[in-house]
Backbone bond lengths (Angstrom), bond angles and torsions (degrees), N, CA, C in turn:
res aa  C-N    CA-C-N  psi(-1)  N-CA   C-N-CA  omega(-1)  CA-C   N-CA-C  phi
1 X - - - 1.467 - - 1.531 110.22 -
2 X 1.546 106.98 142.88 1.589 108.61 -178.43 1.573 102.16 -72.32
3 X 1.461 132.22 125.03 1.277 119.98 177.18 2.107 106.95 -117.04
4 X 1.005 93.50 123.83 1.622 102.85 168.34 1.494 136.84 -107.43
5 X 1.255 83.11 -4.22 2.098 104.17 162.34 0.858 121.23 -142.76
6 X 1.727 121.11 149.69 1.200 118.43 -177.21 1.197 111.26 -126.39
7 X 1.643 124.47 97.91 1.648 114.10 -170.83 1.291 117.31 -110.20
8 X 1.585 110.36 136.96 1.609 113.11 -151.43 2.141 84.80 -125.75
9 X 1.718 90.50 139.89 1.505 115.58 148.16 1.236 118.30 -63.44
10 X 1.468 135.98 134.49 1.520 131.08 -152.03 1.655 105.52 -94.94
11 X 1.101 111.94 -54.25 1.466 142.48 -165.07 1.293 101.80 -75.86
12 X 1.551 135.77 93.74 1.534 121.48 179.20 1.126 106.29 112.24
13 X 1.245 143.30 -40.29 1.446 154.02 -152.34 1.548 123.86 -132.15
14 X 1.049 103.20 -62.60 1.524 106.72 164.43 1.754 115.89 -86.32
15 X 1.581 115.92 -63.71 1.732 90.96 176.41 1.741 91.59 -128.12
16 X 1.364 113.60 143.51 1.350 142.49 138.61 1.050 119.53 -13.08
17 X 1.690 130.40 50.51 1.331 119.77 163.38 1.286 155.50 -82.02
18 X 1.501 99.52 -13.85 1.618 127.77 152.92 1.428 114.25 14.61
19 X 1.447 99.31 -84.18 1.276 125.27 -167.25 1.934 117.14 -66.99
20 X 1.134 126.17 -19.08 1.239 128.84 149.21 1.621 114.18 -72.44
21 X 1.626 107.86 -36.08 1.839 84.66 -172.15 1.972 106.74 -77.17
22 X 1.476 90.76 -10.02 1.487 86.61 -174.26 1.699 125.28 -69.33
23 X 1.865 83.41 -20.45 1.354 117.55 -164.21 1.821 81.85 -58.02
24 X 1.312 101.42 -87.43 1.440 126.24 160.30 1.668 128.73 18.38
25 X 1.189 79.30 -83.79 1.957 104.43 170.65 1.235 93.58 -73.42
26 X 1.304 153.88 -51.45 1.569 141.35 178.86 1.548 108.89 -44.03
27 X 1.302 108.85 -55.94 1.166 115.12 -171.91 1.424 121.70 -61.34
28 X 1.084 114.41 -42.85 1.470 133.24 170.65 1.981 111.19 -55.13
29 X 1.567 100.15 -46.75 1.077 101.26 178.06 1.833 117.88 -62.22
30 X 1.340 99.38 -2.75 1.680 104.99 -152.54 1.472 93.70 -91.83
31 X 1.717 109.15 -43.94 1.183 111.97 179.42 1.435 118.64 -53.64
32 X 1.292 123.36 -30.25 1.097 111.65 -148.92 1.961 93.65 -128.46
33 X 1.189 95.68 37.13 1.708 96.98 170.38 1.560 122.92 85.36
34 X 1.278 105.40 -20.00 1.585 122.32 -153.77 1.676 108.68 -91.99
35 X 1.410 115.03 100.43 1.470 106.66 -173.93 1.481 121.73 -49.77
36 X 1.293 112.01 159.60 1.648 116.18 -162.57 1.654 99.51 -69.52
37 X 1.465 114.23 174.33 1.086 115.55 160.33 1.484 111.43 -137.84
38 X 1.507 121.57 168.20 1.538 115.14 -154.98 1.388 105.51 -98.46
39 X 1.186 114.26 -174.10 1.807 131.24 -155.17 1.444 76.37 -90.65
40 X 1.160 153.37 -69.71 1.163 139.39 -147.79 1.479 100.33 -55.40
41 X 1.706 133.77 -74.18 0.964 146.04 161.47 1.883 103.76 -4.09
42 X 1.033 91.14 -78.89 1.611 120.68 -172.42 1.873 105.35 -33.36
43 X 1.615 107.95 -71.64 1.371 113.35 177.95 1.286 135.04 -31.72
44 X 1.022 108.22 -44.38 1.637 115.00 -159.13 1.730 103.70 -88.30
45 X 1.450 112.13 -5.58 1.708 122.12 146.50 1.281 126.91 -95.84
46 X 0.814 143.15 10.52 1.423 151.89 159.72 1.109 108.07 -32.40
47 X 1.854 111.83 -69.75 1.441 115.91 -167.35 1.563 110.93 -60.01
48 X 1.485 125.43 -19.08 1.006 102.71 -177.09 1.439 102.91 -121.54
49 X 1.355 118.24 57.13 1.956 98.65 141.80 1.358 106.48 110.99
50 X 1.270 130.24 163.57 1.588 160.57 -177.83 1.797 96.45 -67.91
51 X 1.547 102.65 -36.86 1.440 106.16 -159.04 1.751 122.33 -78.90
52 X 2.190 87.78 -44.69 1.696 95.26 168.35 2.053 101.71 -69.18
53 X 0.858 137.40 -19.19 1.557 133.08 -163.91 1.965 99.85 -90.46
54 X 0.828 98.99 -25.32 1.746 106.94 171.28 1.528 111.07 -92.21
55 X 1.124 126.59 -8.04 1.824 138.19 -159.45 1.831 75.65 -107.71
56 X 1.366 100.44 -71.20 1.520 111.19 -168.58 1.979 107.68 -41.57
57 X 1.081 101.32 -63.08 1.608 120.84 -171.62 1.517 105.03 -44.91
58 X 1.401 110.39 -49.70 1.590 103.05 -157.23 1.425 93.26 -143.87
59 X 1.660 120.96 50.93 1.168 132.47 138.67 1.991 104.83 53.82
60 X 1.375 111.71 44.86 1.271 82.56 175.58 1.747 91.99 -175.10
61 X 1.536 115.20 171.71 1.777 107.23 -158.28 1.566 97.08 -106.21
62 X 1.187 120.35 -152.01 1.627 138.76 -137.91 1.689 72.84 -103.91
63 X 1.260 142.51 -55.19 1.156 119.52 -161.84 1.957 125.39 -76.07
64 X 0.978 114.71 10.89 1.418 123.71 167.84 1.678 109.87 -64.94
65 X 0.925 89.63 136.11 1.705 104.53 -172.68 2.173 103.90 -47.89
66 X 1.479 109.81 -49.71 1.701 107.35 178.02 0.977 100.30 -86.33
67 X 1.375 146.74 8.57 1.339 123.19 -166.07 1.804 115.22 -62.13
68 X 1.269 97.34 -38.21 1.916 107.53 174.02 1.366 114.14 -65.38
69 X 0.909 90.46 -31.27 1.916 92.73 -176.75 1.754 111.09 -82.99
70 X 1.382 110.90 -51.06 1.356 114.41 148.31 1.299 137.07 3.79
71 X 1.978 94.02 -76.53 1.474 119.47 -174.26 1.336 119.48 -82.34
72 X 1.625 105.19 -23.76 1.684 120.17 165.93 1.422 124.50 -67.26
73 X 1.368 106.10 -18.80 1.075 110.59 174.04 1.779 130.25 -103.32
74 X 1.451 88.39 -26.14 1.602 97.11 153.21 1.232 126.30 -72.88
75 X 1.352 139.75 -27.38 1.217 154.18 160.00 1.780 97.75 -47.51
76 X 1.424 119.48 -63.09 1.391 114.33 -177.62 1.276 108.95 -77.67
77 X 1.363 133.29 -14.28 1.657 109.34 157.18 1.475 123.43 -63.76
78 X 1.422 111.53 -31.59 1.529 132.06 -171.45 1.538 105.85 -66.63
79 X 1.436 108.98 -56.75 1.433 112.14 168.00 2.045 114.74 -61.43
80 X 0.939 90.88 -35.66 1.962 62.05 172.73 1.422 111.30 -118.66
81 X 1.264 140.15 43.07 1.557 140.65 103.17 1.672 110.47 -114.22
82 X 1.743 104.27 58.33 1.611 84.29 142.97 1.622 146.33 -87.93
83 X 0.946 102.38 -13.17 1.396 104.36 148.55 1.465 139.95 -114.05
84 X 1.043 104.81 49.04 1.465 126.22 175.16 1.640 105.37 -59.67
85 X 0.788 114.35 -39.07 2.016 134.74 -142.48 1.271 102.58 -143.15
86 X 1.495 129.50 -43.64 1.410 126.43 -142.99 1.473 107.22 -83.84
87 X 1.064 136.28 137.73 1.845 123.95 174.08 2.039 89.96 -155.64
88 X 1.443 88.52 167.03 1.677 89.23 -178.58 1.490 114.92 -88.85
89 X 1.330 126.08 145.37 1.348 118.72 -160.69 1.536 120.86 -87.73
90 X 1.666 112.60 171.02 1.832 101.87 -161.67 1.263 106.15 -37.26
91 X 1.419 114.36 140.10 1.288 130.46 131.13 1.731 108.22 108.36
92 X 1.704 105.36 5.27 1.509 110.73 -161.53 1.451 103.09 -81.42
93 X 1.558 103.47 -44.31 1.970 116.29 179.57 1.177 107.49 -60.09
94 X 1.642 141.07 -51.02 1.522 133.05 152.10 1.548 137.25 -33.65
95 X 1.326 89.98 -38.67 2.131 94.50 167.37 1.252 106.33 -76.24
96 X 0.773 116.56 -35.39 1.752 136.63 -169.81 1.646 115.49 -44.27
97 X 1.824 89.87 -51.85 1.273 125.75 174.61 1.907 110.60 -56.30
98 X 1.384 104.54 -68.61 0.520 167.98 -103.31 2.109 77.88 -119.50
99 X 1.383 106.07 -56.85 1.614 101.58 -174.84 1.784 98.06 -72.84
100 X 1.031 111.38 -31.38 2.093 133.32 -166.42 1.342 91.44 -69.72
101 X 1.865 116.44 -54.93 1.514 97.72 -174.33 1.301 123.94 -62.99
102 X 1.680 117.37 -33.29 1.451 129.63 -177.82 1.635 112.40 -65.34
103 X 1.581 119.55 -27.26 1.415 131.60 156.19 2.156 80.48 100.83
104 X 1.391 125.86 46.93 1.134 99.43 174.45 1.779 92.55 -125.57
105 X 1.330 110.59 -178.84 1.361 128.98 -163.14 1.482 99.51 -84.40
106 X 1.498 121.56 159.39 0.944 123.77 175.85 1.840 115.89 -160.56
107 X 0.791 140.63 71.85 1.875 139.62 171.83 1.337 115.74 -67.18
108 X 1.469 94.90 -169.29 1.121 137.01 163.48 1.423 147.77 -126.06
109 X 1.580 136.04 116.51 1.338 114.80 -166.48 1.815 97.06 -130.68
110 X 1.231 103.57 104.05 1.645 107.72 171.49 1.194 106.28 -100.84
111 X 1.693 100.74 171.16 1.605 120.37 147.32 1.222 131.58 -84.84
112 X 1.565 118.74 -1.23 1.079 135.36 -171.82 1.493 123.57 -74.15
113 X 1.186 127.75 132.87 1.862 115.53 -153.85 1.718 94.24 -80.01
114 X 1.699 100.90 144.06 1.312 120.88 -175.08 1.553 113.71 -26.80
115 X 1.645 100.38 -60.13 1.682 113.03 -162.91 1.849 111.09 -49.80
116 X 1.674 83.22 -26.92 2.153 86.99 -155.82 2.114 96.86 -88.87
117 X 1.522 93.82 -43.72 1.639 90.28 167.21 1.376 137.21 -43.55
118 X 1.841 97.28 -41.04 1.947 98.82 176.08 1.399 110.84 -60.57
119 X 1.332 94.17 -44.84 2.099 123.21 -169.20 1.563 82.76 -43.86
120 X 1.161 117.15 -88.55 1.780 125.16 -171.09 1.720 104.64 -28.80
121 X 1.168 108.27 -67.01 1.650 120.10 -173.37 1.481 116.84 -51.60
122 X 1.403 110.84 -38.21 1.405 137.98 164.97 1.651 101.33 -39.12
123 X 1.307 78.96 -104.02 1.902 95.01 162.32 1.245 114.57 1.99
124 X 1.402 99.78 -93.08 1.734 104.89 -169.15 1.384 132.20 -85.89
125 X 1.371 106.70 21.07 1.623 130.47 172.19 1.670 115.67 64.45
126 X 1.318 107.85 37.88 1.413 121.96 -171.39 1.343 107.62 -105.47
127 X 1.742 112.88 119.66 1.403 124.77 -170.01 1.314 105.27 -124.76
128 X 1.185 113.37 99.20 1.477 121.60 174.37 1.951 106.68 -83.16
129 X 1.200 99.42 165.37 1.787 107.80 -172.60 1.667 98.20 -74.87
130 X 1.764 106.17 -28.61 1.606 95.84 -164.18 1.825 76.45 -158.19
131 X 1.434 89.94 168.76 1.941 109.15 -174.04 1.520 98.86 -160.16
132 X 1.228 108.96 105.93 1.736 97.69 155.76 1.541 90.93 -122.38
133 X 1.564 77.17 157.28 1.846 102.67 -174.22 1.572 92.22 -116.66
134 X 1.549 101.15 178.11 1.432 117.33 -170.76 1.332 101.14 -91.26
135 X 1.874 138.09 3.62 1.055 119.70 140.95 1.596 137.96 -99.75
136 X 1.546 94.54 16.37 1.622 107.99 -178.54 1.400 119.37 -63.34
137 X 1.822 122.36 -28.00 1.296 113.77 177.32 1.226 99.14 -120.91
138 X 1.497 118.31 -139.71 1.260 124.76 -179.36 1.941 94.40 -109.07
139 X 1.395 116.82 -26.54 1.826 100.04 178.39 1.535 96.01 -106.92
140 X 1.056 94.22 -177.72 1.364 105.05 -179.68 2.115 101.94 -161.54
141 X 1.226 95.41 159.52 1.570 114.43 -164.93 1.795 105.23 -28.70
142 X 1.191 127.62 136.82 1.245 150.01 23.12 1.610 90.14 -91.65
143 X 1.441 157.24 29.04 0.978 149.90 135.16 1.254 132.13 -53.00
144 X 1.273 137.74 122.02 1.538 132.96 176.49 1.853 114.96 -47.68
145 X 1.447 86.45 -46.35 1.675 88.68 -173.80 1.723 111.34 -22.09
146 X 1.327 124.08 -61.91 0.824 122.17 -152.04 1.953 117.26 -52.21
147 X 1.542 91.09 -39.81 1.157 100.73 -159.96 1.679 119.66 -87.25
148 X 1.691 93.62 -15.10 1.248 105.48 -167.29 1.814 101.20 -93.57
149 X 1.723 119.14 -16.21 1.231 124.62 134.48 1.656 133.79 -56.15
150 X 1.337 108.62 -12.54 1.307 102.63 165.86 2.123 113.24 -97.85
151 X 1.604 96.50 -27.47 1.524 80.31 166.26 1.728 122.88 -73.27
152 X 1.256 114.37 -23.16 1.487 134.27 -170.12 1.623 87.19 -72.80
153 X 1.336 152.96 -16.07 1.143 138.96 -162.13 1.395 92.30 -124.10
154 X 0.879 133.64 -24.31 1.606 148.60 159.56 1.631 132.71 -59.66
155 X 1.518 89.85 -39.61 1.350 105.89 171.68 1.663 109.33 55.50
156 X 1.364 83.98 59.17 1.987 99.02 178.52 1.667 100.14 -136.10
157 X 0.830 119.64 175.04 0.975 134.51 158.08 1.871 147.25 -102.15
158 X 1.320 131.16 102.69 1.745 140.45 -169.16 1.503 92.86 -4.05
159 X 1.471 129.57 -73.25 0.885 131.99 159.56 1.465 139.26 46.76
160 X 1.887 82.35 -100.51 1.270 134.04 -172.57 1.569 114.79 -92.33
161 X 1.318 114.94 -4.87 1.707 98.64 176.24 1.888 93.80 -125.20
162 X 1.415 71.82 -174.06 1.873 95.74 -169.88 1.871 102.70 -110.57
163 X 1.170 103.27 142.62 2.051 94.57 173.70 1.897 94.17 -110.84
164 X 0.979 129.77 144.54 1.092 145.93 145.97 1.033 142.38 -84.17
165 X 1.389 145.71 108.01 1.701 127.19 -167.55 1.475 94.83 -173.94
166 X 1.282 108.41 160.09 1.379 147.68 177.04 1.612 122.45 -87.18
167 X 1.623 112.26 -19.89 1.626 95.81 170.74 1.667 104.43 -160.22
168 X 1.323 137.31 143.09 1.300 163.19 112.89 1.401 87.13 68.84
169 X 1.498 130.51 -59.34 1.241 134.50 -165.01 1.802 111.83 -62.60
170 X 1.696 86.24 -33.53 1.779 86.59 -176.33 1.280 113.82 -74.99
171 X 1.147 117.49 -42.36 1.894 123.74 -166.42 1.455 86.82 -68.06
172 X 1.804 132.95 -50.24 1.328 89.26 -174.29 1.099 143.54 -79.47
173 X 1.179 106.52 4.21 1.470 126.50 -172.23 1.597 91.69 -79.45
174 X 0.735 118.93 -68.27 1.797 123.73 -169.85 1.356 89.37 -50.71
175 X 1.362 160.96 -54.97 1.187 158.53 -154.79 1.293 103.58 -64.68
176 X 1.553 100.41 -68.34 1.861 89.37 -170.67 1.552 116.30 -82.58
177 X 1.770 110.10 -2.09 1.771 101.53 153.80 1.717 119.76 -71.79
178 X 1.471 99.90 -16.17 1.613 83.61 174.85 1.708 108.79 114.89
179 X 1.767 108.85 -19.14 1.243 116.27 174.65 1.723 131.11 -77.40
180 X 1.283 124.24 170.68 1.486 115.70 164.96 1.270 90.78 -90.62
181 X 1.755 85.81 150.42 1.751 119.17 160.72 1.359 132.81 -112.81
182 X 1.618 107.75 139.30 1.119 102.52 -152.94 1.788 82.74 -135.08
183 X 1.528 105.24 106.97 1.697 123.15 164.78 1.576 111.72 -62.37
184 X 1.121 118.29 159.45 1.447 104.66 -157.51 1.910 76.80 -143.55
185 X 1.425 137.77 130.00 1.196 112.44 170.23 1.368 103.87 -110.13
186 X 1.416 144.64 18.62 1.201 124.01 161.51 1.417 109.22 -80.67
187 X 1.519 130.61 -25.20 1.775 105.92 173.73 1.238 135.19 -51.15
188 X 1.498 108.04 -137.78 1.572 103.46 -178.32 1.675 113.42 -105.60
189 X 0.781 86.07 -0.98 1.974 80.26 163.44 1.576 138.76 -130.65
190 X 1.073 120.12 139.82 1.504 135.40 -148.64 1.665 103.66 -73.10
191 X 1.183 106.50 92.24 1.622 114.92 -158.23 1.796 101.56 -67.43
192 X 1.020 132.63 139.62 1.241 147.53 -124.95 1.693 102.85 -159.09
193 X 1.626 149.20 112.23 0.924 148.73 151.10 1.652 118.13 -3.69
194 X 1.152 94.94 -77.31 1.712 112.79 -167.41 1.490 103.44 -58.80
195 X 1.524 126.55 -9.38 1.404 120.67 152.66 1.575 129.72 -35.05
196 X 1.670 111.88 -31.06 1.449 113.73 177.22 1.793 107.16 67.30
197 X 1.479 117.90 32.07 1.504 105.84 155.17 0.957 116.72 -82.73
198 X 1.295 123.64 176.44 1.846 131.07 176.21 1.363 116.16 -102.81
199 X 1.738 108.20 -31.68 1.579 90.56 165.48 1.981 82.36 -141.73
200 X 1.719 85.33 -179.07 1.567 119.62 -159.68 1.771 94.26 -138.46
201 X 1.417 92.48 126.84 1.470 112.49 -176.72 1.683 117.54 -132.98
202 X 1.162 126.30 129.19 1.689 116.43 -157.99 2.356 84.13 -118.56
203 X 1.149 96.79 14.77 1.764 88.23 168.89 1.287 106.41 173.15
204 X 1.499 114.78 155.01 1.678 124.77 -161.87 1.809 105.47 -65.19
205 X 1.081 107.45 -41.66 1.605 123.87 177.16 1.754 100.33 -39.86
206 X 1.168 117.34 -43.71 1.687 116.28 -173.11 1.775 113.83 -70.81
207 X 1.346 97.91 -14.98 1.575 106.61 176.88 1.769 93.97 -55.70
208 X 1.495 114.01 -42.04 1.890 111.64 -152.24 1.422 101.20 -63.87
209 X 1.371 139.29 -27.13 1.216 117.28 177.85 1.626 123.05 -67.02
210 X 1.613 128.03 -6.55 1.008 139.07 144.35 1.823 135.20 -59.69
211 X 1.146 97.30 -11.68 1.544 113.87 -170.61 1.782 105.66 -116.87
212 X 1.419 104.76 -21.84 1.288 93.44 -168.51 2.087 114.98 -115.30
């Protein structure tokens, strides 16, 4: 397939952040008595939020009296060591290169809230053509909206680009926008058949036969 964009899931796929939110939720747990829990534990919530990593941490749901205060406060540990740890994983800064030399487009479409995505992107000097976050519209991923706002700002066509991501939420999203999916199995989730991607990739380097 002719591809002219390349749109990547942030969290898992494009950079390695794991290890700061773990930082994070450890820390949080420290304050408040609660022994840490490990990166393995930790990962496989990432994709979803401040909220499953506070559920996870201190064993308990949205209706506990701290739970808001909790998550507000893990959120502000996260924001000032997010890049403590975090960098993008092998082979992402070479495609990267690599999409710029070929002169084609390339984003981002997370769930991740606007403020903490720039902060990250900021950080590690990563300039995508386009970024929507999971507070840019009113849906957010397994919804098309998101993505089909990032080709509409792109001015490409479903078509014509590739989605990238690490778990269940991304492929469907790329499905019912109309795009190919591309499972990535080094992130944080345990890529699974019944996901419905079109292709399967075990490292960022396998993206280049699409670009070149």
């Amino acid at each position: 397939m002719a591809v002219k964009t390349l749109l990547f899931d942030l969290d898992g796929t494009l950079v390695d952040t794991a290890p700061d939110l773990a930082y994070a939720l450890n820390l949080l747990l420290l304050e408040n008595g609660v022994g840490k829990k490990s990166d393995e534990a930790i990962k496989p919530l990432v994709a979803f939020g401040g909220k499953a990593l506070v559920s996870m941490g201190f064993n308990c749901d949205e209706s506990h009296p701290e739970f808001n205060k909790r998550q507000q406060r893990l959120l502000q540990i996260y924001a000032d060591n997010i890049d403590k740890h975090s960098k993008t994983f092998e082979g992402i800064d070479a495609l990267i290169k690599q999409i710029k030399q070929q002169q084609l487009h390339w984003g981002i479409v997370t769930n991740k809230p606007t403020n903490l995505t720039h902060l990250l992107l900021d950080k590690l000097n990563i300039k995508p053509d386009v970024v929507v976050c999971g507070d840019t519209l009113t849906h957010n991923k397994p919804h098309p909206a998101p993505l089909l706002y990032a080709c509409a700002q792109l001015a490409v066509k479903p078509a014509s680009c590739l989605f990238i991501g690490d778990d269940k939420n991304d492929m469907l999203a790329g499905k019912n926008a109309g795009i190919k999916t591309v499972a990535v199995t080094y992130g944080y989730g345990v890529v699974e058949q019944d996901w419905g991607y079109d292709f399967l990739i075990d490292t960022a380097k396998e993206l280049e036969k699409w670009i070149v």
